[in-house]
Structure formats: structure tokens, C-alpha cells
VEXROLUM-339756 format. One record per residue (C-alpha): z, y, x; residue number from 1. Coordinates in pm, whole numbers. Each point is the difference from the previous one (the first is absolute). Layout:
<atoms>
<atom <Z; Y; X>; NUM>
...
</atoms>
This chain:
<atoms>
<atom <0; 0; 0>; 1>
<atom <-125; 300; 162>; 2>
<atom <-14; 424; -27>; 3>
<atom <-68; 257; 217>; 4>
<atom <30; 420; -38>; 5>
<atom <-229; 198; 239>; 6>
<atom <42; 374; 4>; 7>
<atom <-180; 248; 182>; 8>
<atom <164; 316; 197>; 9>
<atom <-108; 247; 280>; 10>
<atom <105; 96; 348>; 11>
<atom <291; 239; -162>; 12>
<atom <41; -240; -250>; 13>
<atom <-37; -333; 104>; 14>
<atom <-60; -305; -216>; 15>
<atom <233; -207; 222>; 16>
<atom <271; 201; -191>; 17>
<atom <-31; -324; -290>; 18>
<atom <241; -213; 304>; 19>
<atom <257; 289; -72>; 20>
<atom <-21; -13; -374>; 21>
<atom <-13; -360; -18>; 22>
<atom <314; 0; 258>; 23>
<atom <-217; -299; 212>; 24>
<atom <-164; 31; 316>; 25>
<atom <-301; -4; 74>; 26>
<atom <-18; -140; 330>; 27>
<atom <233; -303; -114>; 28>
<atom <-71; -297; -240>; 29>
<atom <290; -75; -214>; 30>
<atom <147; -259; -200>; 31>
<atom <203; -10; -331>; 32>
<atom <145; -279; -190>; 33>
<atom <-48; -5; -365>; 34>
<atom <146; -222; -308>; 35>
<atom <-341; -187; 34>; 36>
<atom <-130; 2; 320>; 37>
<atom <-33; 237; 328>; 38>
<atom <-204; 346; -9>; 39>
<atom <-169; 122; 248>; 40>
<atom <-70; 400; 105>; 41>
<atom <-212; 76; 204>; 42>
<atom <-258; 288; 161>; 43>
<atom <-397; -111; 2>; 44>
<atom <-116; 327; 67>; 45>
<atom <214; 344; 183>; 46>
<atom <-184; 323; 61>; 47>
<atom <37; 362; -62>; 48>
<atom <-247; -38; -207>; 49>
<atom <37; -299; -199>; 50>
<atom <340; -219; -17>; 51>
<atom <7; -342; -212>; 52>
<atom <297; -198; -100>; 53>
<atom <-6; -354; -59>; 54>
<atom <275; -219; -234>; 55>
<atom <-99; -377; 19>; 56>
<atom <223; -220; -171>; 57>
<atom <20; -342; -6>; 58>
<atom <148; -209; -275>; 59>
<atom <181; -315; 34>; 60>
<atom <-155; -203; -283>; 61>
<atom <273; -262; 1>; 62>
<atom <265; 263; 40>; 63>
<atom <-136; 154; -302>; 64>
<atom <2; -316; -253>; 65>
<atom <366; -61; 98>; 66>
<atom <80; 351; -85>; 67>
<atom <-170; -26; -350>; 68>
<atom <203; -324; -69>; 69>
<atom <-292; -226; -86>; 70>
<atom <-162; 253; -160>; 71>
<atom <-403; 79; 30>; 72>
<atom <16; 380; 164>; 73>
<atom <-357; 71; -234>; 74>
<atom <83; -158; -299>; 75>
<atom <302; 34; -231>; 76>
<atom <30; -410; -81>; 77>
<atom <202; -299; 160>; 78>
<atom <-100; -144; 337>; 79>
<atom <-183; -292; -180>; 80>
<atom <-386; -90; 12>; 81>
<atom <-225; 290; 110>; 82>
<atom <301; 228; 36>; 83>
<atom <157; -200; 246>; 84>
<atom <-313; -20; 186>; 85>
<atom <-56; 402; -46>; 86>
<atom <321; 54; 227>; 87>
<atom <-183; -133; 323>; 88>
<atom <-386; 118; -66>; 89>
<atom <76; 316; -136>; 90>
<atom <-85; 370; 115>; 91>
<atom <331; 163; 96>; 92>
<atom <-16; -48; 376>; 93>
<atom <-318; 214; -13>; 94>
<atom <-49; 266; -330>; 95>
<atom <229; 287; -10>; 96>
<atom <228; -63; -220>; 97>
<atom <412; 117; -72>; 98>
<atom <87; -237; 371>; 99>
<atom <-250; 300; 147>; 100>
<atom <178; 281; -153>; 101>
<atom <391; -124; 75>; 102>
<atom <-167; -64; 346>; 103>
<atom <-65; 398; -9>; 104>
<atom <280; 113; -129>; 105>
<atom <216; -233; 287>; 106>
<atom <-206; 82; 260>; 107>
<atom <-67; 406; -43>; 108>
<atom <314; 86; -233>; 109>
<atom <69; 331; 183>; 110>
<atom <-392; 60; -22>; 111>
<atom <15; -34; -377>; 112>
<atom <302; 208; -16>; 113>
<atom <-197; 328; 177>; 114>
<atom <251; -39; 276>; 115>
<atom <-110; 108; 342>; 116>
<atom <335; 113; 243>; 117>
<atom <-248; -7; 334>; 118>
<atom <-219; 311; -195>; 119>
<atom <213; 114; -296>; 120>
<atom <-298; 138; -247>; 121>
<atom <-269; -206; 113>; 122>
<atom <35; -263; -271>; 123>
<atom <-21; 260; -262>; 124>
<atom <-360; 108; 103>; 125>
<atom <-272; -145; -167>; 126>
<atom <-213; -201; 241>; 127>
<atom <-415; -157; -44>; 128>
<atom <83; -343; -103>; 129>
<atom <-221; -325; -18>; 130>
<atom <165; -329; -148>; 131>
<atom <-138; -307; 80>; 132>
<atom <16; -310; -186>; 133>
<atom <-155; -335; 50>; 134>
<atom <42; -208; -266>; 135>
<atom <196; 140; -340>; 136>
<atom <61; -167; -292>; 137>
<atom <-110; 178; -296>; 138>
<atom <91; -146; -344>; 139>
<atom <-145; 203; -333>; 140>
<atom <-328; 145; 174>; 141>
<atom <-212; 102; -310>; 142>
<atom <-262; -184; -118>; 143>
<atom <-243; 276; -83>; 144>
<atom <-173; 158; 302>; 145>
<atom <108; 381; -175>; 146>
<atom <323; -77; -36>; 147>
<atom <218; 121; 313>; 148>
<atom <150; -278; 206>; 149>
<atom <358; -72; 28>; 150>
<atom <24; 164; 360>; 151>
<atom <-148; 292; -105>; 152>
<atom <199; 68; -311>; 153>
<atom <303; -52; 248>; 154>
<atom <-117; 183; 323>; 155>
<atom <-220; 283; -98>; 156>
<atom <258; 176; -207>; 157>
<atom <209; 23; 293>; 158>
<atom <-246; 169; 224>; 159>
<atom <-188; -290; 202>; 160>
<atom <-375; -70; 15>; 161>
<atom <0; -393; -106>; 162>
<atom <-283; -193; 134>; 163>
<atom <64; -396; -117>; 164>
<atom <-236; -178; 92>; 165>
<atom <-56; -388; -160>; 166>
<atom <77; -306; 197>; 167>
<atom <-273; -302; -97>; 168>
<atom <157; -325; -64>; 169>
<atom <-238; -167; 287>; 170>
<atom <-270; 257; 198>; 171>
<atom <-180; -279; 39>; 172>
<atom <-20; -92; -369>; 173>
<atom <-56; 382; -177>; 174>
<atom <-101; -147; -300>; 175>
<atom <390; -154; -45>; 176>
<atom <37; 367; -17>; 177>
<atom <318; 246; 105>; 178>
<atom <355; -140; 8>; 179>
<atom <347; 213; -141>; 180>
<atom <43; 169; 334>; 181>
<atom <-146; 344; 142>; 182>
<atom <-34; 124; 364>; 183>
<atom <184; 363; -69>; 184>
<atom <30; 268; 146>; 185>
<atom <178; 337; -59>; 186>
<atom <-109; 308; 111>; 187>
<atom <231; 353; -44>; 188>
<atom <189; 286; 161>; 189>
<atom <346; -96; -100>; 190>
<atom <335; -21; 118>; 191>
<atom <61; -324; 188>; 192>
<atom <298; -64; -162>; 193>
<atom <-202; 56; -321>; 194>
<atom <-232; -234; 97>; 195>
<atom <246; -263; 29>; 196>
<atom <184; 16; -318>; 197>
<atom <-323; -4; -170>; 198>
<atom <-75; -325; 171>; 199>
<atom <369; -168; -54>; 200>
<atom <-42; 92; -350>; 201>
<atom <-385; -96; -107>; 202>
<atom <-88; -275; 239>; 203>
<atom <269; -247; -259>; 204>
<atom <-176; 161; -251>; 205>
<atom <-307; -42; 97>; 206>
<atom <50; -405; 75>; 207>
<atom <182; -31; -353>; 208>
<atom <244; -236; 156>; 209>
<atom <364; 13; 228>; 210>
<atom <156; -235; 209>; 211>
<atom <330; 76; -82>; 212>
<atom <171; 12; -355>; 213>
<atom <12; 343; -146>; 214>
<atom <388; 121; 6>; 215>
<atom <75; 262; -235>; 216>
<atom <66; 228; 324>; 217>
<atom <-383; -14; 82>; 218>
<atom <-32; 294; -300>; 219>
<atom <202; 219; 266>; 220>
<atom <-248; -91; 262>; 221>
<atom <-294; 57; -183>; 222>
<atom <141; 349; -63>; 223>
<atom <92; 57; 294>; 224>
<atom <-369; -92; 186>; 225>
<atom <-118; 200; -264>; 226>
<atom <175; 351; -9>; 227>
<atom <-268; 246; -10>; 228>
<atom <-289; -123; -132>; 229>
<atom <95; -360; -221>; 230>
<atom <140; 255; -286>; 231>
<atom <-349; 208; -29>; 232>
<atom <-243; -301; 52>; 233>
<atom <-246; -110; -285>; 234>
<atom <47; -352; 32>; 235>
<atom <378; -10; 101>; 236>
<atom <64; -240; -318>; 237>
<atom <-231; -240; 99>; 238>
<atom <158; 25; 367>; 239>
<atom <346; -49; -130>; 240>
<atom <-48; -295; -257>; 241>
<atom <-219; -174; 319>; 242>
<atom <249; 131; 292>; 243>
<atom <266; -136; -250>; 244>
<atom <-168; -295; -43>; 245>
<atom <-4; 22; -382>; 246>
<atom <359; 20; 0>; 247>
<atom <-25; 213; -345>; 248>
<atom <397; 123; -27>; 249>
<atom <-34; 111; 403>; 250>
<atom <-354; 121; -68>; 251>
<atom <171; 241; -313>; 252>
<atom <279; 110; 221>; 253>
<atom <-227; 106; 253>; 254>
<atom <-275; 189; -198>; 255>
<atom <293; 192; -183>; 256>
<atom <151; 157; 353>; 257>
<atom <-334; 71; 127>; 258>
<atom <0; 177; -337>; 259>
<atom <245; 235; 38>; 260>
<atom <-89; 48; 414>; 261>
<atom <-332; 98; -169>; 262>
<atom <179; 212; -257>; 263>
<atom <259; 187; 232>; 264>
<atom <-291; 84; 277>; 265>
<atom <-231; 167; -329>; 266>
<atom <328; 179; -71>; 267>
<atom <120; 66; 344>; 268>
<atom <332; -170; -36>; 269>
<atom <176; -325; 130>; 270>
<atom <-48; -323; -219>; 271>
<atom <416; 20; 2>; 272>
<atom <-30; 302; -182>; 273>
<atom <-262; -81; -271>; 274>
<atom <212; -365; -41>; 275>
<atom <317; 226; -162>; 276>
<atom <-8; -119; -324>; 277>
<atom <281; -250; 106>; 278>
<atom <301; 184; -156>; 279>
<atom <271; 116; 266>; 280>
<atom <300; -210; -48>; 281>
<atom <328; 150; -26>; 282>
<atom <-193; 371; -50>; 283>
<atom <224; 221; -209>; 284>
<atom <-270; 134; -143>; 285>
<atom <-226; -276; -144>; 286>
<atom <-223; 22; -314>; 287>
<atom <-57; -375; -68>; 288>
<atom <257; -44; -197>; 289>
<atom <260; -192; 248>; 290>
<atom <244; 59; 228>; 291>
<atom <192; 365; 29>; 292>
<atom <-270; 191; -204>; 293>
<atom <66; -257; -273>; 294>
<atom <358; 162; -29>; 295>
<atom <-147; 349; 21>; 296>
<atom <-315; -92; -278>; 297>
<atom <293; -18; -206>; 298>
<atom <294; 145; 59>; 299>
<atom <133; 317; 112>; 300>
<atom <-322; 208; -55>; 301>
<atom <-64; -179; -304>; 302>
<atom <306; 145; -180>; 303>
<atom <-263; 242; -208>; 304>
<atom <-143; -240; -251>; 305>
<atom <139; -375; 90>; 306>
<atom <-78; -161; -333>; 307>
<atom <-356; 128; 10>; 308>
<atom <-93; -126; 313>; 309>
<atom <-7; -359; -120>; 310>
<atom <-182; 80; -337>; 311>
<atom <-381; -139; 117>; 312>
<atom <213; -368; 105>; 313>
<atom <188; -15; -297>; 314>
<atom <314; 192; -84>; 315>
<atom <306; -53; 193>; 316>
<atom <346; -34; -122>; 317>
<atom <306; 138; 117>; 318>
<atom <94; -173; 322>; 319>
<atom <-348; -138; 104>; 320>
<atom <-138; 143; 297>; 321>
<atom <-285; 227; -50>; 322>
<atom <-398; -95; 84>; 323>
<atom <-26; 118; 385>; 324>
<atom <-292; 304; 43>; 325>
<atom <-256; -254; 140>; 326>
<atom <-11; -237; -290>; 327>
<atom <20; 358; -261>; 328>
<atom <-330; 113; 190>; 329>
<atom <-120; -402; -82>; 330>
<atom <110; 30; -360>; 331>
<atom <-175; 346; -57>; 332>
<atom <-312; -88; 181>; 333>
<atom <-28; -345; -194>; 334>
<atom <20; 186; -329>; 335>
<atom <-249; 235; 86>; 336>
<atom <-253; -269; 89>; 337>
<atom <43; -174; -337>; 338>
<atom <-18; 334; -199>; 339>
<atom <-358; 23; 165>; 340>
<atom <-119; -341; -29>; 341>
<atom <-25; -78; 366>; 342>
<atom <-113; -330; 105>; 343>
<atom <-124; 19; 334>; 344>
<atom <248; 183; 228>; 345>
<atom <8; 98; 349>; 346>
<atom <372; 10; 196>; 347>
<atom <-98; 273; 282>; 348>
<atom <271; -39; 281>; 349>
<atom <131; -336; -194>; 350>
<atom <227; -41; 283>; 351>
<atom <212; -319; -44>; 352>
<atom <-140; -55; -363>; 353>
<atom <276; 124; -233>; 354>
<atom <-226; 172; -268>; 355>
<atom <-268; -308; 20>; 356>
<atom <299; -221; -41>; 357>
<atom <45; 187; -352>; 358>
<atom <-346; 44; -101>; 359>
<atom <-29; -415; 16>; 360>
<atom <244; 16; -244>; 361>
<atom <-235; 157; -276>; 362>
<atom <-308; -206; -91>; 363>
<atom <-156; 369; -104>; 364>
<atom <-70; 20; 392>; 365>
<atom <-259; -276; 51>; 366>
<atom <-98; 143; 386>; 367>
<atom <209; 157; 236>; 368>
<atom <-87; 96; 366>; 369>
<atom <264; 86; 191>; 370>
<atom <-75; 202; 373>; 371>
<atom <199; 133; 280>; 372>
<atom <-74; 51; 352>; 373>
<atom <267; -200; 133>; 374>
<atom <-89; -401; 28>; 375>
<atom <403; -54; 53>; 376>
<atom <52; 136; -352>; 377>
<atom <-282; -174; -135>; 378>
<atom <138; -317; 142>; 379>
<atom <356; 40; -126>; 380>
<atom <-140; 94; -346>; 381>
<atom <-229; -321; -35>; 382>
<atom <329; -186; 84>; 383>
<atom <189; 233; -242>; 384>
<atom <-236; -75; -254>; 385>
<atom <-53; -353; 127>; 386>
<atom <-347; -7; -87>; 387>
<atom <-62; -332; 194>; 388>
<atom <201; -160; -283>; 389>
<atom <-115; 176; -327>; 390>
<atom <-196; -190; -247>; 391>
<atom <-374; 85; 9>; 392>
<atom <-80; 183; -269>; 393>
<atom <276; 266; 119>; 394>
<atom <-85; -31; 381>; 395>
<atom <-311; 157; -126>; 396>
<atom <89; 267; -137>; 397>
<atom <181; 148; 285>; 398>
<atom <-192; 100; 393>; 399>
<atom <166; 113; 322>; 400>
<atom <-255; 216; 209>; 401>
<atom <76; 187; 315>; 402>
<atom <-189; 323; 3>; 403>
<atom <128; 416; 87>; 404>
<atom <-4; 190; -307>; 405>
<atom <-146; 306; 158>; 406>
<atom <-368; -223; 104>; 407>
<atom <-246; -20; -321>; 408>
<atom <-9; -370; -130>; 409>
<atom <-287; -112; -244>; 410>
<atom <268; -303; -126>; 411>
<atom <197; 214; -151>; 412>
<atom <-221; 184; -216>; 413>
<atom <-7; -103; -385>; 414>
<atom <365; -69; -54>; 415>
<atom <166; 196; -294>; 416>
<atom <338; 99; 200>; 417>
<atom <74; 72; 314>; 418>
<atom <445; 51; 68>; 419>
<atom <52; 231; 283>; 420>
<atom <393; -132; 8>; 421>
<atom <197; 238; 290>; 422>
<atom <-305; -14; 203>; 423>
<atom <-157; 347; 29>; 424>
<atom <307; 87; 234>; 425>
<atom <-33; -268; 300>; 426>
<atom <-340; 234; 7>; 427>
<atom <-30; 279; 302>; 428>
<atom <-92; 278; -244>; 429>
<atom <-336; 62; 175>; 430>
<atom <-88; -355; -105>; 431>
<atom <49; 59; -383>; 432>
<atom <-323; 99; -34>; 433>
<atom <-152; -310; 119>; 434>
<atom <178; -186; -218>; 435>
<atom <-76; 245; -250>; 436>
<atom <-360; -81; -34>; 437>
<atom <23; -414; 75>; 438>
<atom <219; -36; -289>; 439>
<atom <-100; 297; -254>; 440>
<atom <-388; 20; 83>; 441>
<atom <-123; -259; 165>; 442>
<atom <239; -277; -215>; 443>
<atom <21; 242; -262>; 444>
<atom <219; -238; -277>; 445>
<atom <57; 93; -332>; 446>
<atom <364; 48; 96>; 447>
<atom <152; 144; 266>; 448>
<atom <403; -75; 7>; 449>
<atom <196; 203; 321>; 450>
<atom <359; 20; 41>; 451>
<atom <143; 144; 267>; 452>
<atom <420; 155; 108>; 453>
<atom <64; 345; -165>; 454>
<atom <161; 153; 347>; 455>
<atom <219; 270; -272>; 456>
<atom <188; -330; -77>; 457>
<atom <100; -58; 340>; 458>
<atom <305; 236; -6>; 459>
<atom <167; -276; -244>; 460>
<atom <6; -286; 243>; 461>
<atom <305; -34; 107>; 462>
<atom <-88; -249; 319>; 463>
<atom <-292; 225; 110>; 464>
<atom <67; 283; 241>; 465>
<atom <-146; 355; -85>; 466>
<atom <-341; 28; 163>; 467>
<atom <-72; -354; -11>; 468>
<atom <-273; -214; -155>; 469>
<atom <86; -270; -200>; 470>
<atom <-204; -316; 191>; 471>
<atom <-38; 28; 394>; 472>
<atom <-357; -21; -19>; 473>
<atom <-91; 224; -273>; 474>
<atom <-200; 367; 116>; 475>
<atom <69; 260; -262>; 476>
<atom <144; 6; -346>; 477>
<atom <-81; 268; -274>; 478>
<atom <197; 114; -276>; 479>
<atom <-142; 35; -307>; 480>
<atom <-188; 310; 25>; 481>
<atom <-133; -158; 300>; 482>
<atom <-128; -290; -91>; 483>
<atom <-94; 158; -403>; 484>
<atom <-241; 246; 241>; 485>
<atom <-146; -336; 231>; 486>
<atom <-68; -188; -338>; 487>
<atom <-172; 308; -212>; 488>
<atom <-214; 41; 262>; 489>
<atom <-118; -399; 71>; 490>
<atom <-26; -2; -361>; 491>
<atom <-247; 244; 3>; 492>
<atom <-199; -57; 268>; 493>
<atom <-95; -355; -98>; 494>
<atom <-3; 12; -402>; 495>
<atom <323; -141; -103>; 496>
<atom <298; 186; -248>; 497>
<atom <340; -21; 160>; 498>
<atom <328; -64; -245>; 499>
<atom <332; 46; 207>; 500>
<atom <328; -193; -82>; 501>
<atom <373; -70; 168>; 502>
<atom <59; -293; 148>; 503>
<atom <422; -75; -7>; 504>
<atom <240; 244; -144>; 505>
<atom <-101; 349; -73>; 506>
<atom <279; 222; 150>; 507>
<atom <-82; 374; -211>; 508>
<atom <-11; 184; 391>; 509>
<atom <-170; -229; 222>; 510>
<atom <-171; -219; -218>; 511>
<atom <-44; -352; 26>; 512>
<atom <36; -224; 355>; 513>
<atom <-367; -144; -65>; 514>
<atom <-339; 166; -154>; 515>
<atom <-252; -157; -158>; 516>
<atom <-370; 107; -6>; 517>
<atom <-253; -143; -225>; 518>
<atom <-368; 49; 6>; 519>
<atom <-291; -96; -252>; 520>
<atom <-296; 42; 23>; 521>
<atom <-128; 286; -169>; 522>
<atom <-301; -135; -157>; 523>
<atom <250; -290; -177>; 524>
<atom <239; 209; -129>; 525>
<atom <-37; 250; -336>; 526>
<atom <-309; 243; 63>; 527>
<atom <181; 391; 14>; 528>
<atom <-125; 316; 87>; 529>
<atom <70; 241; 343>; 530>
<atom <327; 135; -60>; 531>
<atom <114; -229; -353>; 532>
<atom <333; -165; 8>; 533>
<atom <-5; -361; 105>; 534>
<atom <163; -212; -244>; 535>
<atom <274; -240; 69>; 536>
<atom <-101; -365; 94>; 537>
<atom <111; -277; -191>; 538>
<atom <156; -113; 330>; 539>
<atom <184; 270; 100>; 540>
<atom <365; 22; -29>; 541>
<atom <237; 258; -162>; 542>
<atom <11; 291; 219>; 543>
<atom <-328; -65; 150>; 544>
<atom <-232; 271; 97>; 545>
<atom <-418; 21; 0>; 546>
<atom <-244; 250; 206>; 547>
<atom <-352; 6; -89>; 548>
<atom <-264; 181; 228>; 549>
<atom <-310; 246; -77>; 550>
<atom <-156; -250; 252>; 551>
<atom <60; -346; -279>; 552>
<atom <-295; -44; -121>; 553>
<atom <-261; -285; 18>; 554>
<atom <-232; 142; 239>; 555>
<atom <294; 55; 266>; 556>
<atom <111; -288; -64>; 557>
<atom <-324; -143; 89>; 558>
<atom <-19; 223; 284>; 559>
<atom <328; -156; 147>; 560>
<atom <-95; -356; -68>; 561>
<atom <-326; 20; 238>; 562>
<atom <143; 180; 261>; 563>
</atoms>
């Protein structure tokens, strides 16, 4: 099993530089012991000029059948009948395969890494690369000559010029035609260390096949090898599930971090920070509905209208303890949705699946699609939800997708709802807009629900200091005329009528700890003229309020839904 890199250099920068990079010699030949047999690196060519880099490894074919335990390394059945002949006639002492690409990794580790101590800064300059490979197994070529090939669709994304060339079963025999393996050879001006994480990463792919059983902790190497440019590639699913070797729960976990890296480098953040919608615990000031916030949902600063604030779950009786904020949001925006007739309902920022868990609870919600940024919420809520277990019929009414809300989606268009539930403020302000038009024009459902902290209420909390915010990771919160301003003006920029209600008890100076915007469509709800009074919705609560806009009429609203 062979490979070479040549690069090319000048007198003030000359290629010989690859023996520094590469942290071997070229004036020595050395040897390496691997798992499988000993590799080989040496120099066939050293000049100013032109420097090539040699990696010959040689498998021990016997050492590798007792490593697979009786088991054929190309073929996934017993050692019995053609398998057992397969694991002594068999191409892994000579096609590059995964024993090629742990042979890299053992033998130029430091290389890989971009670590050069001799000439700190070399490593990180891109250098005129040519890979060569002899012989590579390439399973899933196409079968239509204008289809791409499987190299390409891996390589040329990357930045290499591919040239594969065909290897015929027999030259002397053309008409048997071309066998499964290609001559290839990779041409760019990459990194070196680049060059060789691509290689650890595609050549397994590539061959289809491992010689080793895939551990759960090879997701952490594939993400590893592929910081930088795995997230962003076209065909990174198909290099997972094969990488992965079809291992479909490692394959998932994988695609959904690669996810958010993808996600935090389009918003400039780290993945930690888009993965917050895993609740704090112990954090005083906590909105889900447990721990300390619990006690302050309903307590203390609850004083103003106790037996009220249990009135959408049923009314309480002396003694019981009253419904905590989070599940008074729930009840209000669950009444809401059946006043309208929802039954196709998006969860924006679903978080760990609270609100689905209670719209699976009315059949009047047939489909429910529940998004968030953060895969660790999304995991915790399928568990929550324990969707692996649900009969059928209900699993399908209910989908987990990982997505930012501020990036246009085309699969969440033609819902009726969309519940904004305490999300707006985990927002940097400068991103509301972008989140404006994904989920009012380019989603554009009949019904917009948003909820968000009215910051007057603060002052009542008796656990949260002055000045402070009531989650760690939220970025602003409005009071009412704040966020009464925000909503007028979404409402009429994209065609909807906005209807304001409290959320939690009403206290006569601050108002109430939660507000609730809701927005219909303008073109859905009763036709009025610039500057009538909007009448009340069936929906809407006592003490609920209604703004209608000279813009509400059908033409704007048209305007708003093709924008």
C-alpha cells in the first residue's frame, strides 16, 4: 500500500521544507510499526525544486485475520465458504483503505496537527500539493458517464483537482473491462495538514469498509479530522453514514454537531453558545417552570392576583399551589391555538419540548414541528417526549428538526401557527430582524404566537437582584411599551393584526410578569378600513387589547408574503 506528496518550492523557498512539516528526514529512511504491519517513510526525490515523500506500508495478512477474529476484512459474514477464503486473497495489503489512513495519522500525527516547532508558521502556509495514489478502492462510482464520480463529489469541494484514472481488471484482456479501483491523484495548494485530514477522513470513505469496529468515540474523531471544512461540505451526510459505517444512531449524533459548528460559524458564535437551551440548574432565575423560579412563578410576586393565575388549568382551591408562569404561558398559548383552529403548528425555539409535550395532548393538533438550534435540547426533548416509544399514529404527528430561526427555511412554510415561547430574547437585538422575515415573510403562518418577559415586572422578584435579567443567557428584555412598539411594527410590515394580552397576574403598576403577542394574518381576519376599530377576537381574553394598521389590507399583506 503505497502514497507519495511531491511539492514544489524555490531557492528562498525550498520544497525540501515538506521533511520539516512532515517532522521526517529526508536524508533517512524510517520505520514505524503499526496495528497491522510496518510503514515505511521514505524520500524518492529531494531538490529545491521538487521534494517527494513516500509512505509504503506493508500489511501482515495473517496478522490482520487474527485481529478480525475469523472475520472476512471485505465482507460483513462468518469466516465460512468464500468468506473464509476472502481473508487470504483479498485486496487490503494493496488498495488504500482505513489500515492506510491510521498508518497516516500514526506516522505524521504532528503533521496532521499543523505542528511545526523547527519553523513555527510554516505549517500554516499553504503549499502546491500533488497526492499520489496507486491503487484506491472506490465503492459507489456512478453508473452514468454524467454523473460525477465518488472522488470527485468528495475531493473537488475541498479544493483539489481529482484526476482518477480506471484500473482494467487484466491489460492484457481490455475487453474484461475496468476493475473497482482508480490510479488517483490529487492536485491543490493546500495546507499540508489539510491535506492529511482530508485523506484520514475520505480514503475509509471512499473504500466503504474499516478494519476495526466502529466505537462510539470514532464520532469525536471524525469531528475532529474534520473541523473546518466537514460542517460546510455538500456531501458530508453521505461521508458520515459511510465513515460511520452505517452506524445510523452515531451517524445522527454526528450530523447534528456538525450542525450547530455550521450554525455558530454563520452566526459567529461558539457551538457552546448556540447549544444553551439546556436549562441552568440551580439558576435562581429560571423560566421553565422548576427549581427556584418555580417558587418565585408563584409566590412572593404573585401576591397581586393568586387565584387568577391558575384559571386557564383549572381553578385552584385554597391550599393548592398555584400553576407556575411557564405552564400559564402553555395554558394561554394552547387556548389560543384552539380558538383559531390550528392544526399544523410550529414550536420555534422548542427547547426541551414542554409546549409539544402539551400540544400531543389535543388531537386538534394533527402536525407539530418542533425547532431549536441546539441538538442537546433536541435530544433531551425526544427523550422527554420519548418519541422512540410512542405508538405510530402519534409518533407522526410530532418532528424534531435542528435549524436557526433567523436562516429562511422552505419546511416551515404552510403551517397555521407558529409559538414564539420566551424566544425573541436569547436574540442579539441586531438579529431580530432576521428572524423577523424567516418566520413572518418568508414562513408567513396564519398565526404568529410570541411571548416574551415584561422587564417592568422584574422589580417584584424577590430572588432577582436590581439590574439583572432573569435567565443568564437572555440579551434584552422590553417592557410593555417596548415590546407593544416591536410587535405594531412586525405586524405591519408583513400583513398580520396584532392583539396583546397578560400572561400571569396583572399587578395595576407594572403589569403582568409575561406578555403575550398574537398575530393573524390580515387577509384571514374581518376586512376593516384604515383607521376603524378592530373588533375583539373570539380568542382573546378579558382585558385583552387589539391594534389594527392603515397598512392591513390584502395587498400588503400580499406584499409581505412574497418578500
Amino acid at each position: 500500500m503505497f502514497i507519495s506528496i511531491t511539492t514544489t518550492g524555490t531557492d528562498a523557498q525550498p520544497a525540501t521544507d515538506l521533511g520539516y512539516m512532515l517532522h521526517k528526514h529526508p536524508e533517512k529512511v524510517q520505520q514505524f510499526s503499526t496495528a497491522y504491519g510496518e510503514a515505511t517513510v521514505f524520500y524518492p526525490e529531494v531538490g529545491n525544486q521538487r521534494c517527494t515523500a513516500a509512505l509504503l506500508l506493508e500489511v501482515d495478512p495473517i496478522g490482520l485475520v487474527r485481529r478480525s477474529r475469523g472475520r472476512a476484512p471485505t465482507s460483513r459474514a462468518g469466516s465460512t465458504g468464500a468468506a473464509a477464503l476472502a481473508q487470504y486473497v483479498n485486496d487490503r495489503t494493496y488498495a488504500a483503505s482505513s489500515l492506510l489512513a491510521v498508518a497516516l495519522r500514526t506516522v505524521f500525527r504532528s503533521a496532521m496537527k499543523g505542528v511545526c516547532v523547527q519553523r513555527p508558521g510554516l505549517a500554516e502556509q499553504p503549499r502546491p500539493l500533488t497526492v499520489l495514489l496507486p491503487a484506491v478502492a472506490a465503492q459507489g462510482e456512478p453508473s452514468r458517464a454524467d454523473e460525477p464520480s465518488l472522488v470527485e463529489r468528495l475531493f473537488a469541494p475541498l479544493g483539489w483537482q481529482v484526476e482518477a484514472v480506471p484500473i482494467p481488471l487484466d491489460e492484457s484482456f481490455p475487453e474484461w473491462g475496468t476493475s473497482r479501483y482508480l490510479r488517483l491523484e490529487l492536485t491543490g495548494t493546500l495546507r499540508l495538514a489539510d491535506a492529511l485530514q482530508h485523506l484520514y477522513v475520505l480514503l475509509p470513505v471512499l473504500d466503504g469498509a474499516k478494519h476495526y469496529w466502529v466505537a462510539p468515540d470514532e464520532v469525536d474523531k471524525l469531528l475532529a479530522a474534520g473541523a473546518g471544512w466537514l460542517a460546510e461540505h455538500p456531501e458530508r451526510a453521505l461521508i458520515v453514514r459511510r465513515y460511520l459505517q452505517r452506524r445510523w444512531s452515531l451517524a445522527n449524533e454526528a450530523l447534528r454537531r456538525l450542525e450547530l459548528v455550521r450554525l455558530a460559524e454563520a452566526e459567529e458564535r461558539e457551538p457552546e453558545e448556540l447549544d444553551d437551551a439546556m436549562p441552568p440548574q440551580g439558576d435562581a432565575t429560571d423560566e421553565t417552570g422548576t427549581g427556584a423560579d418555580t417558587d418565585a412563578d408563584t409566590g412572593t410576586a404573585a401576591h397581586a392576583d393568586g387565584a387568577d393565575t391558575a384559571g386557564d388549568a383549572g381553578d385552584a382551591t385554597a391550599g393548592e399551589r398555584p400553576l407556575p408562569l411557564a405552564g400559564q404561558r402553555r395554558a394561554a398559548i394552547l387556548d389560543l391555538l384552539r380558538a383559531d383552529g390550528a392544526a399544523r403548528v410550529l414550536d420555534l425555539g422548542c427547547g426541551q419540548g414542554e409546549l409539544i409535550g402539551e400540544l400531543l395532548k389535543v388531537r386538534q393538533f394533527t402536525e407539530i414541528l418542533g425547532v431549536d438550534v441546539s441538538a442537546g435540547a433536541l435530544a433531551v426533548a425526544a427523550r422527554r417526549l420519548r418519541l422512540h416509544r410512542l405508538p405510530e399514529r402519534q409518533a407522526a404527528r410530532v418532528r424534531l428538526l435542528q435549524g436557526a430561526l433567523t436562516y429562511t427555511n422552505a419546511r416551515l412554510r404552510g403551517y397555521d401557527a407558529a409559538v414564539l415561547c420566551e424566544v425573541i430574547e436569547h436574540l442579539d437585538e441586531d438579529r431580530l430582524p432576521a428572524l423577523e422575515y424567516a418566520v413572518f415573510g418568508a414562513a408567513h403562518p396564519a398565526t404568529v404566537l410570541v411571548t416574551m418577559p415584561n422587564a417592568e415586572y422584574n422589580v417584584l422578584w424577590e430572588s432577582l437582584p436590581a439590574g439583572r435579567l432573569r435567565h443568564g443567557d437572555h440579551r434584552f428584555e422590553w417592557d410593555r411599551a417596548a415590546f407593544r412598539a416591536w410587535a405594531e411594527r412586525v405586524a405591519a410590515q408583513y400583513g398580520y393584526r396584532v392583539s396583546f394580552q397578560p400572561v400571569g397576574p396583572d399587578d395595576p403598576e407594572v403589569g403582568p410578569p409575561s406578555q403575550l403577542a398574537a398575530f393573524r394574518q390580515a387577509e384571514l381576519t374581518a376586512a376593516t378600513q384604515p383607521g376603524t376599530t378592530h373588533t375583539t377576537h373570539p380568542a382573546a381574553q378579558p382585558g385583552t387589547t387589539h391594534t389594527t394598521h392603515p397598512a392591513d389590507s390584502p395587498s400588503r399583506a400580499a406584499e409581505g408574503s412574497d418578500r
